[in-house]
C-alpha positions as CSV (number, residue, x, y, z in Angstrom):
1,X,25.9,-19.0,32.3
2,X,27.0,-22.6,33.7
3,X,26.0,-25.6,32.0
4,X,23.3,-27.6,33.9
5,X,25.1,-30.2,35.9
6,X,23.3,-33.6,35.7
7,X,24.6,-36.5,38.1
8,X,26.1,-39.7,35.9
9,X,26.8,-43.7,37.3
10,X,27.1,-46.8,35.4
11,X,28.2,-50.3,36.5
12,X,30.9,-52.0,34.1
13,X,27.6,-52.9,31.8
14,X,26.9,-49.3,31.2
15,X,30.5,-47.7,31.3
16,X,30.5,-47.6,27.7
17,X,27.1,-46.0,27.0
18,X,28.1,-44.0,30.3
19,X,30.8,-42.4,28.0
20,X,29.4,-42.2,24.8
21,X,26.6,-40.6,26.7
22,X,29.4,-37.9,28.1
23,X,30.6,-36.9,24.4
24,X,27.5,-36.9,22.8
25,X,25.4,-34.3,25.1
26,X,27.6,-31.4,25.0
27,X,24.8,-29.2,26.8
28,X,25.4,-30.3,30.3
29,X,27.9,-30.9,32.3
30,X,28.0,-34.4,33.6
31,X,29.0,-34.9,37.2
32,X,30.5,-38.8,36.6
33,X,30.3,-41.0,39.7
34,X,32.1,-43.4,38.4
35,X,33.2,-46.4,37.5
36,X,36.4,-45.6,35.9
37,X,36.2,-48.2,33.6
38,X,34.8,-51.8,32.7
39,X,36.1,-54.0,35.6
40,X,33.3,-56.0,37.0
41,X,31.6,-53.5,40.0
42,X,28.0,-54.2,41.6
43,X,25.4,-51.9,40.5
44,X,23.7,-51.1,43.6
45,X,26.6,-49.2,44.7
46,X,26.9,-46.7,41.8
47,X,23.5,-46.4,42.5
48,X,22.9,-45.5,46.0
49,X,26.4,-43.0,45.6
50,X,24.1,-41.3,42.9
51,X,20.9,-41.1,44.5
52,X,22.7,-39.7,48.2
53,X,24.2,-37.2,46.2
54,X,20.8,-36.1,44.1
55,X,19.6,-36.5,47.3
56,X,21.6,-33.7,49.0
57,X,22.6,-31.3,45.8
58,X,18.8,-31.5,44.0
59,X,20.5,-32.0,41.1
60,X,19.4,-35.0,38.3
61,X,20.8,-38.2,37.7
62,X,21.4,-40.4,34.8
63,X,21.9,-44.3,36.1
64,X,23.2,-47.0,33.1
65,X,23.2,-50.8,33.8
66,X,22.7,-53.8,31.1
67,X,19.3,-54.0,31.6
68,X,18.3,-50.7,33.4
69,X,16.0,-52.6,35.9
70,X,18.8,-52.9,38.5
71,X,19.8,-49.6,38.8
72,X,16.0,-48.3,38.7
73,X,14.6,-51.0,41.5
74,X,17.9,-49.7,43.6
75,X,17.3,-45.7,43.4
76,X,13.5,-46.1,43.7
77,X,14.3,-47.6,47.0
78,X,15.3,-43.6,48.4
79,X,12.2,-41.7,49.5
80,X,12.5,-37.9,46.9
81,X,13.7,-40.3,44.0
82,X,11.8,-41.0,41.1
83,X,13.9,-43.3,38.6
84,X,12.4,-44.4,35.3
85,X,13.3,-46.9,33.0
86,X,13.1,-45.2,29.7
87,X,13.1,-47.7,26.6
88,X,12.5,-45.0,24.1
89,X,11.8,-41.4,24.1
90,X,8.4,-41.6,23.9
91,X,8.7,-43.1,27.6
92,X,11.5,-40.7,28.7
93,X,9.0,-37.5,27.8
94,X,6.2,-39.2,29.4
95,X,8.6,-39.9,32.6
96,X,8.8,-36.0,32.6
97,X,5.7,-34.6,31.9
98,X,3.4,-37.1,34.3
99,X,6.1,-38.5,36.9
100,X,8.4,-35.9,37.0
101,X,11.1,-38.4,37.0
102,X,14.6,-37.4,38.5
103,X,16.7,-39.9,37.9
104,X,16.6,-41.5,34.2
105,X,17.8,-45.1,33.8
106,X,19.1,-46.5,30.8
107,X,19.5,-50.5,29.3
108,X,22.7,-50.5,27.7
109,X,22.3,-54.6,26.7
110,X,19.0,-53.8,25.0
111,X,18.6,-50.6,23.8
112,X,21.2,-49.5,20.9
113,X,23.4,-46.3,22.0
114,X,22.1,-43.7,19.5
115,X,18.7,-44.5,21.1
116,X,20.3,-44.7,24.7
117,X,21.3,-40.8,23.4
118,X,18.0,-40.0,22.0
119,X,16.2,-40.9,25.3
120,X,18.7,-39.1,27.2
121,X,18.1,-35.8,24.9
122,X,14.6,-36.1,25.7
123,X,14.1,-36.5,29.2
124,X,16.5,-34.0,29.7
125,X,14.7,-31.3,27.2
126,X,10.8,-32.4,29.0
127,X,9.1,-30.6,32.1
128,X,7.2,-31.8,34.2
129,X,3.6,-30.3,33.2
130,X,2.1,-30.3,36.8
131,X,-1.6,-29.8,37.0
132,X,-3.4,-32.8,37.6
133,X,0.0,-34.9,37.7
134,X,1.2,-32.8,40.4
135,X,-1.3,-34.3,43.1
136,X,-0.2,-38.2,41.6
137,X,3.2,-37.1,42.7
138,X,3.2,-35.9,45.8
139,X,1.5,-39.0,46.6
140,X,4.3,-41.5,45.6
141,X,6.2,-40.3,49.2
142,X,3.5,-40.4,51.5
């Protein structure tokens, strides 16, 4: 059976955390939009490249800037995406279950990477519970 393929950006803030993120979570396979490495890049371009492909495959996304807040404000910006700054997994599950969050993104500044992991392992292991929170999300588009 293939590995679930989940989309991956960073800007040069995040590159580490992008890869440490790679060789940690072996149960995926990461889709890595780049960058290549830690040369200075601007954030809202690995963002919108990540959010046009989610966009057209339906895949998931994982977005990693220092603070998290640029990358999220960027990819909330498409209509279908639903990015969530996740601080720890408490957040991340909750992102899931209520929001049905599709894009996850990460503070590599502030949050510590075995954390950064742990929030990842999370919101990628919660569904979304629909019910109630299934009417709350179909309004976010309209």
């Amino acid at each position: 059976m293939p590995a679930r393929k989940i989309l991956i950006a960073s800007d040069h803030a995040g590159f580490e955390t992008k890869e440490k993120l790679k060789s940690a979570i072996k149960e995926v396979e990461f889709i890595d939009l780049g960058p290549k490495d830690t040369i200075s890049v601007d954030y809202p371009d690995f963002a919108k490249k990540l959010c046009q492909e989610l966009l057209t495959t339906g895949l998931e996304g994982i977005l990693i800037c220092g603070s998290g807040q640029g990358m999220a404000i960027q990819a909330n910006r498409f209509k279908g995406i639903r990015a969530a700054l996740c601080w720890n997994p408490e957040i991340a599950k909750l992102s899931r279950e209520h929001n049905n969050s599709n894009v996850l993104c990460l503070a590599s500044r502030a949050i510590d990477e075995n954390t950064n992991i742990e929030i990842s392992k999370t919101w990628l292991h919660t569904p979304f519970l629909g019910g109630r929170h299934q009417n709350r999300v179909e309004k976010i588009d309209k």
